[in-house]
Phi, psi and omega in degrees: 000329186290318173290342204269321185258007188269314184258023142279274230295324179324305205284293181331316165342284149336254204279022179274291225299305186274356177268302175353289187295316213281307190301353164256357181264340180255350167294287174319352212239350186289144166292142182116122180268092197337308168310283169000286184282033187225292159317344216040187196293003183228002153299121158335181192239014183237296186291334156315312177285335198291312213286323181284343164294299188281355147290037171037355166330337172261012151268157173318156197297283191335318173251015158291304208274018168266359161253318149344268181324277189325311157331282184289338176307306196274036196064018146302085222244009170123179154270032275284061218267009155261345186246328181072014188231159163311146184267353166302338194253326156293315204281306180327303196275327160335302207316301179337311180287295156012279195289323184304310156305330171270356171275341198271331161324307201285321181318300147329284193293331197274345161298305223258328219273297170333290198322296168312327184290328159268006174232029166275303199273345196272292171281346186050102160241094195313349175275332192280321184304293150325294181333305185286307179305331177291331184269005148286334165294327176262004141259010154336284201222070227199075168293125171338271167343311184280298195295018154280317186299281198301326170280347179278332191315298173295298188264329168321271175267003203245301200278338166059030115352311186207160188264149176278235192278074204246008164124195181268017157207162183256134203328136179074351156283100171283145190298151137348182170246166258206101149230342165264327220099336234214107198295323188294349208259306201281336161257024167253342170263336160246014153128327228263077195310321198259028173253333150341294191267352198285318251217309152309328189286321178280328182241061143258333148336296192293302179319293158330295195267029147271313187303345190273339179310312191267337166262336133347273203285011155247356183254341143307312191297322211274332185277337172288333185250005167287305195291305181327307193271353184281005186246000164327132173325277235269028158258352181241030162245358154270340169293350189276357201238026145113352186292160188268167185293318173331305193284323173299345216248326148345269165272322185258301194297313168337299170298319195266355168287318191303292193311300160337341185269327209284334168286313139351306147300325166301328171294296202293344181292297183331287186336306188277015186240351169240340172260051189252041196290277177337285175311314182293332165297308168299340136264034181023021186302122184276103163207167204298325171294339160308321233258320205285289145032258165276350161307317179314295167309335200259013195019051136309064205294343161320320184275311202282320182276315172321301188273356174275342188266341155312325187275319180311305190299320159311282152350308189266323175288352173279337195269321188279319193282335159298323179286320170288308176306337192261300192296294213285310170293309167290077172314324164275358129317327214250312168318273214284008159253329124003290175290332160262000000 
C-alpha cells in the first residue's frame, strides 16, 4: 500500500508541476501589459519599469515560475497590485462561498443521480426509465451558465420563488458567526435554522445548475453498471437463500455497481469545487471564480496562477484518496497488487 500511494503522490507531482508551468507560461504569453493596466494609460515608461521590476515580470519565464513555486510552497502566494490586497487574503475570503456551492452541487447530483439510477433500474418500467435517461441526456448537453440564465428567468423573474443574483443572503440577515465560511453548514452548528434556509434558498438555483452536468454522468454511469450486475450469479443465490429482491438488489448489486462511480465522484466533486466561474458570474455569487474571472481581464497573474496551481493540487489529492478508497473497498485490487 506504501508503494502504491508512494507512485499516486508521484504521479501527482508530475502532472501538479506541468498544468501548473503551461498555465503560467500562457498567462505571460497573452498581449498586453499587466504594469500598464495598474498605473494607466499616462504613466511614464520608467515607472512602468519600475513597476515590472518589482513584479518580477522582467525575468525569464523559468525563473519567474521557480520563485512563482518557492513562494506558495512557503505561503507566500503573492501580491494582487490591481486589487491592492494579498492574493491570499482574496482567495480565503472568497474560498468558502465557493466550496459551498460545489458540495451542495456534488450533493445534488449524487442523490438525484442514486435515486434515479434505482428506480430505472429496480422494476425496469419503460416510462420511468425513459424519464430518467432522458433527463440525462439534457443534462449532458445543458451548459451550466445557460441552464443558470433559464432558471432565474423562471423561478425568479417569472415565478418569484426563489431570489436572484443577489449575493448569499438576503438584505437584513447577518451571516452566521464564522467557523467553515460557509453559511449553510455554519447556521445549521449553531442552531440558526431560519439563517439556514435564507441562505440555502440563494445558492440553490447556482447549485442546481452547476450539478446537472455531474448528474448526467453519474446516473448513467451508476445505471449501466446496476444492469451489468443485475445478471449476476450471486444476486439469484441470494434470492435463493429467502432475501426479498430489494434486499439483494441492496446489499449486493448496489454496492459492487457503485464502485466504477466511485472514481468518477470523486473527479467530479473536484471539478464542481473549482469550476464555478462561469455560474458565479452569472449569479454575482462572490466566490473565487468571480475573482479568477475578473483577474483575467485585469491580466492579474498573481490571482490566476495561485488559483490554477490550488485547482491542480485539488484533482490530485482528490484522485489519490479516491484510488486509496477504490483499494480498501475493492479486494480485488489488493489480490492483484499482492500478485504483483
Amino acid at each position: 500500500m506504501l508503494k502504491f500511494i508512494l507512485g499516486r503522490v508521484g504521479g501527482g507531482l508530475v502532472s501538479i508541476i506541468g498544468a501548473s508551468f503551461i498555465a503560467f507560461v500562457f498567462m505571460r504569453l497573452l498581449p498586453g501589459n499587466p504594469a500598464r493596466l495598474v498605473l494607466g494609460p499616462l504613466a511614464p515608461n520608467s515607472a512602468i519599469q519600475a513597476l515590472r521590476d518589482q513584479m518580477g515580470l522582467n525575468k525569464s519565464i523559468p525563473v519567474q515560475y521557480w520563485d512563482f513555486i518557492w513562494s506558495f510552497v512557503r505561503g507566500h502566494w503573492g501580491y494582487s497590485y490591481t486589487a491592492g490586497a494579498s492574493v491570499a487574503s482574496q482567495i480565503g475570503s472568497r474560498l468558502p462561498a465557493s466550496v459551498e456551492i460545489g458540495i451542495w452541487a456534488f450533493l445534488f447530483a449524487f442523490v438525484f443521480a442514486l435515486f434515479g439510477a434505482l428506480i430505472s433500474t429496480y422494476r425496469r418500467r419503460p416510462l420511468v426509465d425513459g424519464f430518467v435517461r432522458a433527463t440525462a441526456f439534457v443534462g449532458m448537453g445543458t451548459p451550466p451558465f445557460w441552464l443558470g440564465l433559464i432558471l432565474l428567468v423562471v423561478f425568479f423573474s417569472k415565478l418569484g420563488w426563489l431570489p436572484g443574483p443577489t449575493g448569499r443572503l438576503s438584505a437584513g440577515v447577518n451571516p452566521p458567526a464564522q467557523i467553515t465560511g460557509m453559511y449553510t453548514f455554519d447556521a445549521l452548528l449553531h442552531g440558526q435554522f431560519s439563517t439556514f434556509w435564507n441562505a440555502f434558498e440563494h445558492l440553490l438555483l447556482p447549485a442546481l445548475s452547476l450539478g446537472l452536468g455531474a448528474y448526467a454522468l453519474l446516473v448513467r454511469l451508476l445505471r449501466a453498471n446496476l444492469l451489468d450486475v443485475s445478471h449476476e450469479a450471486y444476486l439469484l443465490v441470494g434470492r435463493s437463500k429467502g432475501l426479498s429482491r430489494f434486499t439483494v438488489f441492496r446489499r449486493h448489486a448496489l454496492p459492487n455497481a457503485f464502485l466504477p462511480t466511485l472514481t468518477a465522484s470523486g473527479l467530479l466533486l473536484a471539478q464542481l469545487l473549482t469550476g464555478t466561474v462561469l455560474v458565479e458570474k452569472v449569479f454575482d455569487w462572490p466566490g473565487v471564480g468571480g475573482l479568477v474571472a475578473d483577474s483575467i481581464e485585469r491580466q492579474d497573474f498573481s490571482v490566476v496562477q495561485v488559483f490554477i496551481l490550488l485547482s491542480a493540487c485539488l484533482y490530485v489529492v482528490v484522485n489519490i484518496l479516491v484510488d486509496i478508497l477504490h483499494g480498501v473497498l475493492d479486494p480485488r485490487i489488493k489480490l492483484a497488487r499482492s500478485a504483483a
